[in-house]
C-alpha positions in Angstrom: 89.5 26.6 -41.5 86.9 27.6 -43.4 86.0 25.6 -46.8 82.3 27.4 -47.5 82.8 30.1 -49.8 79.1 31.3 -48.8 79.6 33.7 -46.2 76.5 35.6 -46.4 77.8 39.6 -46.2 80.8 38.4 -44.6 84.0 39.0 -47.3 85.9 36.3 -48.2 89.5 35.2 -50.2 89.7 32.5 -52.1 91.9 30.7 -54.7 91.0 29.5 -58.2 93.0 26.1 -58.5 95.5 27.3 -60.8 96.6 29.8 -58.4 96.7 27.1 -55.2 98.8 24.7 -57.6 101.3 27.9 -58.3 101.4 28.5 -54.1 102.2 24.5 -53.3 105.0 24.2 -56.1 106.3 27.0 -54.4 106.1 25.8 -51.4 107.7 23.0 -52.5 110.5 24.5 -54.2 110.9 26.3 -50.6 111.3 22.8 -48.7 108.0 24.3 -46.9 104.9 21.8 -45.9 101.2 22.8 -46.6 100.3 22.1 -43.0 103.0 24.5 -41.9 102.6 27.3 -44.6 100.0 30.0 -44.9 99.4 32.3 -47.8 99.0 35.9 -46.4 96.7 38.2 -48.4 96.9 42.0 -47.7 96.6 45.7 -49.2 99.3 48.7 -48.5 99.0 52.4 -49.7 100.0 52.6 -53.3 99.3 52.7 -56.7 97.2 54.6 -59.2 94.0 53.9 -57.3 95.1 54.4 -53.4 96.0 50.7 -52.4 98.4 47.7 -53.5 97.4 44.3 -52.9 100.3 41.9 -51.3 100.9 38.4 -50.7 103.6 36.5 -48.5 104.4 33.3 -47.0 103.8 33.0 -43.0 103.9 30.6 -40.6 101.7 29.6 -37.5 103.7 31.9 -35.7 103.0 34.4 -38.0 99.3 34.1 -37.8 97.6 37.4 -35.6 94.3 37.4 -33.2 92.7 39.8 -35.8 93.5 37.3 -39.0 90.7 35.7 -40.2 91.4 31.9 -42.1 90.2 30.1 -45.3 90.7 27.1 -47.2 90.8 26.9 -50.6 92.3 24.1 -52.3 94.2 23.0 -49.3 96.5 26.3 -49.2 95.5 28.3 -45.8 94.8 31.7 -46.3 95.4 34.5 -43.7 93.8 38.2 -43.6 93.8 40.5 -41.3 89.8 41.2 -40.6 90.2 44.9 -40.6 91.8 45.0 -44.0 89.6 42.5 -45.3 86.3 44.4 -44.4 87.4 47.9 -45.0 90.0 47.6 -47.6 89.7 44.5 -49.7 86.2 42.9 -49.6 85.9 39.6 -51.0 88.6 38.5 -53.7 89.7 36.0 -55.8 93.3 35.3 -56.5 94.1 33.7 -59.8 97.0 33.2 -61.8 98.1 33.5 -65.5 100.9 32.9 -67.5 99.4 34.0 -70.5 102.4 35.9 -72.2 106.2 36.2 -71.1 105.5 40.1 -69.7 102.0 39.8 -68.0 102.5 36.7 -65.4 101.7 36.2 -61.7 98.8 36.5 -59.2 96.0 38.5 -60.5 92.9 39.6 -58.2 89.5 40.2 -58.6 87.1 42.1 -56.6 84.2 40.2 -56.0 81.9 42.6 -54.6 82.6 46.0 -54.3 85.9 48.2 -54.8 87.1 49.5 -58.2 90.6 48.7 -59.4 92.5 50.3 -62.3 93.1 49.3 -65.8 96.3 47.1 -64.9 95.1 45.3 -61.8 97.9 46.3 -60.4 95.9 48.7 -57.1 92.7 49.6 -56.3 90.4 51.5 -54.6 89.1 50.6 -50.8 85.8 48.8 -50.3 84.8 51.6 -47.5 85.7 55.5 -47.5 88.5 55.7 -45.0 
């Protein structure tokens, strides 16, 4: 799996360290290993600006021809390559526990894409 975050045009995920801690405790608290787990990042229809970004857990078995993998802070990332290049773009996933109400995984556009005031959706990378 990919550890070089320098992809050239090619769009990436990654995780700030915070949010890889959050996914192994998890993990953890699951009875799931590292080696066996895989953080899935993807986008469905929804939202105030046309598309919701979601996470889950999958396994090997779970992982798809068309995924792409990363690395980042030993936590295996999965994403579908289609999504990722059309819908997503690069993005970071972070995570804050700030304040009681606003807590979780928040996600950053790194290159292109607009999302709205809450973070909660956003708008595709390329016009579909």
């Amino acid at each position: 799996m990919s550890t070089n975050w320098s992809h050239g045009d090619e769009p990436y995920v990654r995780l700030t360290e915070k949010a890889a801690q959050v996914f192994k405790e998890s993990c953890e608290a699951e009875g799931k290993t590292l080696d066996e787990s895989f953080l899935r990042v993807g986008a469905n229809p929804g939202g105030c600006s046309g598309y919701k970004y979601e996470l889950d857990y999958n396994s090997e078995q779970d992982v798809r021809p068309n995924d792409l993998k990363f690395d980042s802070y030993g936590v295996n990332i999965v994403v579908d390559h289609t999504c990722l290049t059309n819908i997503l773009g690069s993005v970071e996933i972070d995570y804050t526990n700030d304040n009681m109400v606003e807590q979780g995984f928040i996600f950053r556009q790194m290159l292109n894409g607009k999302q709205c005031g809450c973070g909660e959706s956003f708008t595709a990378v390329k016009d579909l």
